[in-house]
C-alpha positions, -999 to 999 in steps of 0.1 A, spaced: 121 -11 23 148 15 33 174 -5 14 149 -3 -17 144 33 -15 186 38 -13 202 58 -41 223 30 -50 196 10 -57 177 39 -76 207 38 -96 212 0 -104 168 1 -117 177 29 -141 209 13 -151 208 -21 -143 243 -27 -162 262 -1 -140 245 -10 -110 253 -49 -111 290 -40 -119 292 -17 -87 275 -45 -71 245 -16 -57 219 -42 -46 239 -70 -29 228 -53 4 189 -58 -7 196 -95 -21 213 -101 15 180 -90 34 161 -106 13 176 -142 17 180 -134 50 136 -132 49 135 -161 28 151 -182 54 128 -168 83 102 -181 59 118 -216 49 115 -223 85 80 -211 88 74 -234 58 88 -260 70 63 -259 98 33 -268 80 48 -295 58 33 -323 73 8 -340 46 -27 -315 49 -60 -341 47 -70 -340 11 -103 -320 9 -105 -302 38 -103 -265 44 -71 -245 37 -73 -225 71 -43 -201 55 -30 -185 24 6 -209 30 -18 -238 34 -40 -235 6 -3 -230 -16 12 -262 4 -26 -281 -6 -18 -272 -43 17 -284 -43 13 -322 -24 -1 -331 -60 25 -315 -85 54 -303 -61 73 -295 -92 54 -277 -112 38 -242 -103 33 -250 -68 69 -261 -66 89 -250 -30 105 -223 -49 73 -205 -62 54 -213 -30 84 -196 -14 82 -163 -37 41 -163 -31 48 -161 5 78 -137 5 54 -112 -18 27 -113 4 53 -108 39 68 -78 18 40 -62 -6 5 -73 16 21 -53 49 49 -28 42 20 -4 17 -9 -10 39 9 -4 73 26 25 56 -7 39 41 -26 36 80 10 57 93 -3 85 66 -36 86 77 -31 87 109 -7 121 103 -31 134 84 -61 133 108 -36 150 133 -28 178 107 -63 180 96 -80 182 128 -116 195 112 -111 163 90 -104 142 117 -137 158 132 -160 150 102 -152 112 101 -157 107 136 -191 127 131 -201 106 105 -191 73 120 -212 82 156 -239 93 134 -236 63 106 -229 34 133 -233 44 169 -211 43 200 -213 6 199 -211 -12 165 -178 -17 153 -173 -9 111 -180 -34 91 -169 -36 51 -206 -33 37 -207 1 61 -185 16 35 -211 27 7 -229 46 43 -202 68 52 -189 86 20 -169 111 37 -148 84 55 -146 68 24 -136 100 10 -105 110 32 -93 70 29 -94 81 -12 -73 111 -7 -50 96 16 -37 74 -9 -38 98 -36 -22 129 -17 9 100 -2 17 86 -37 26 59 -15 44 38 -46 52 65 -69 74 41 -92 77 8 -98 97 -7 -122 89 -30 -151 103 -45 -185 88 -48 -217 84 -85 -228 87 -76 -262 90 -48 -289 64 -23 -284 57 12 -298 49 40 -274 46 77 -279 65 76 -312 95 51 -297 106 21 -301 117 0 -270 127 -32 -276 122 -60 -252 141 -59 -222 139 -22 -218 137 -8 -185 104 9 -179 102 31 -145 61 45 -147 55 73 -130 24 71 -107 24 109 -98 18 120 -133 -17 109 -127 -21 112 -89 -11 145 -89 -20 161 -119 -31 198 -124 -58 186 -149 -74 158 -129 -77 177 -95 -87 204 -84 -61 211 -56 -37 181 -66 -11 196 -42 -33 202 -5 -49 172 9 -90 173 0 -112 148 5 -138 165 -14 -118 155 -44 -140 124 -38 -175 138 -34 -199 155 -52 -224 186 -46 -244 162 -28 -217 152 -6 -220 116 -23 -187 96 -30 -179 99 -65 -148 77 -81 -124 95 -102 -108 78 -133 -66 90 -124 -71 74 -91 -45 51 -95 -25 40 -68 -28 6 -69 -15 7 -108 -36 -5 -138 -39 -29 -164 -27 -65 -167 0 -58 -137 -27 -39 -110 -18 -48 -73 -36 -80 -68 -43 -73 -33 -62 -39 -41 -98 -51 -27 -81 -67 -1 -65 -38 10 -91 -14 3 -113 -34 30 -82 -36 55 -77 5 52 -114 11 58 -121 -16 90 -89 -3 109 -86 38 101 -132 37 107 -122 15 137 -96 36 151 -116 69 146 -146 55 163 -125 49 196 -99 74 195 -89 110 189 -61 117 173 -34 144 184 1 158 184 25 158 214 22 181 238 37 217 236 31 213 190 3 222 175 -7 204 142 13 230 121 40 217 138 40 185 120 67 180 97 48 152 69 80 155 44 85 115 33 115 98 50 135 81 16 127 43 13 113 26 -15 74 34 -4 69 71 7 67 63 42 61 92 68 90 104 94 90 90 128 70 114 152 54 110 184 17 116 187 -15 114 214 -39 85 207 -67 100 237 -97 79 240 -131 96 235 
């Protein structure tokens, strides 16, 4: 994901021509076949004939259950090795990422951090873990988990091509064009929040202190091309930061305060936060 995030490969997704001729992303095709043959192995591993009928106990095993009947067509290796190389790369790098942010945040927010746990010993109790159906009971947890994602623009731009002519904003761009969107535009808009810049949960709660969605939360993308993993995701984010908060507090090293914190993104291709050392205390 450093590689990704790399000027030279900035440069070769906003001009792919000049990129391939200075050869720009060999590095990142390197890594990546270097993954793919972790993978092949791993694949390889699970070949053996699966009993027809019976449970897929994996996503690679439900893929591999598909493909004993048509191992050439959609299930072929190749695809089955390109669904498992998205998941390795897109279903951990974001979320793991996204969990480093709010874990920051709670130490630079400590009346934040303060709130959740308050509503989670109030909501659950010292003894009952979270559970995915607690989430409509604690709106102010689910409020910060919101405004993490929005204030990190985790994946500020991600590019695509148009698959055919297409008319936008009073342009033509024919198919094949390059399309970087900008995710910030809507994440950070002056128009849609009312602090877009400072980190506020009660972006996501009304006078009531109910959790309220907003329509330019969008950091999982939209329309035909949304991150398939979003609910997935959503429910991992919740179980693990409500989990942690329940058992934990959250502070900086010794001898900084959390002004101290420095939260400027380290460049990679997801806005991941610096490496710092912090206090994980039990309650």
């Amino acid at each position: 994901m450093v590689l990704l995030g790399s000027p030279g490969i900035q440069l070769f997704n906003t001009f792919p021509r000049l990129g391939a001729l200075l050869r720009l992303h060999r590095p990142v095709l390197s890594k990546i076949e270097e993954v793919r043959t972790i993978l092949r192995t791993l694949l390889e591993a699970q070949r053996p004939p699966l009993p027809n009928g019976s449970p897929a106990r994996s996503y690679v095993e439900a893929l591999l259950q598909q493909g004993q009947d048509d191992p050439e067509d959609m299930f072929s290796e190749a695809n089955v090795l390109a669904c498992t190389l998205d998941m390795v790369m897109a279903g951990t790098e974001t979320t793991a990422a996204t969990l480093q942010w709010a874990v920051f945040l709670m130490v630079k927010h400590p009346h934040v951090q303060g709130r959740v746990q308050e509503e989670l010993d109030r909501v659950l109790g010292p003894g009952q873990l979270p559970q995915p159906e607690d989430q409509r009971a604690l709106p102010y947890t689910s409020a910060v988990l919101h405004e993490v994602q929005r204030y990190i623009t985790l994946l500020p731009h991600v590019p695509r091509c148009t698959a055919a002519d297409i008319q936008l904003g009073g342009y033509l761009l024919p198919k094949g064009t390059p399309v970087i969107p900008l995710l910030t535009s809507v994440l950070l808009d002056k128009t849609q929040w009312e602090t877009p810049s400072q980190f506020n949960p009660n972006h996501f709660l009304d006078a009531k202190g109910c959790f309220m969605k907003r329509g330019a939360f969008l950091p999982f993308s939209t329309g035909r091309r949304v991150c398939v993993g979003e609910s997935l995701a959503r429910t991992e984010l919740f179980l693990l930061f409500a989990g942690l908060l329940q058992q934990y507090h959250l502070l900086p090293p010794p001898g900084l305060s959390p002004a101290d914190l420095d939260l400027r993104p380290a460049p990679a291709f997801t806005m991941r936060p610096p490496a710092q050392t912090l206090r994980v205390v039990p309650r």
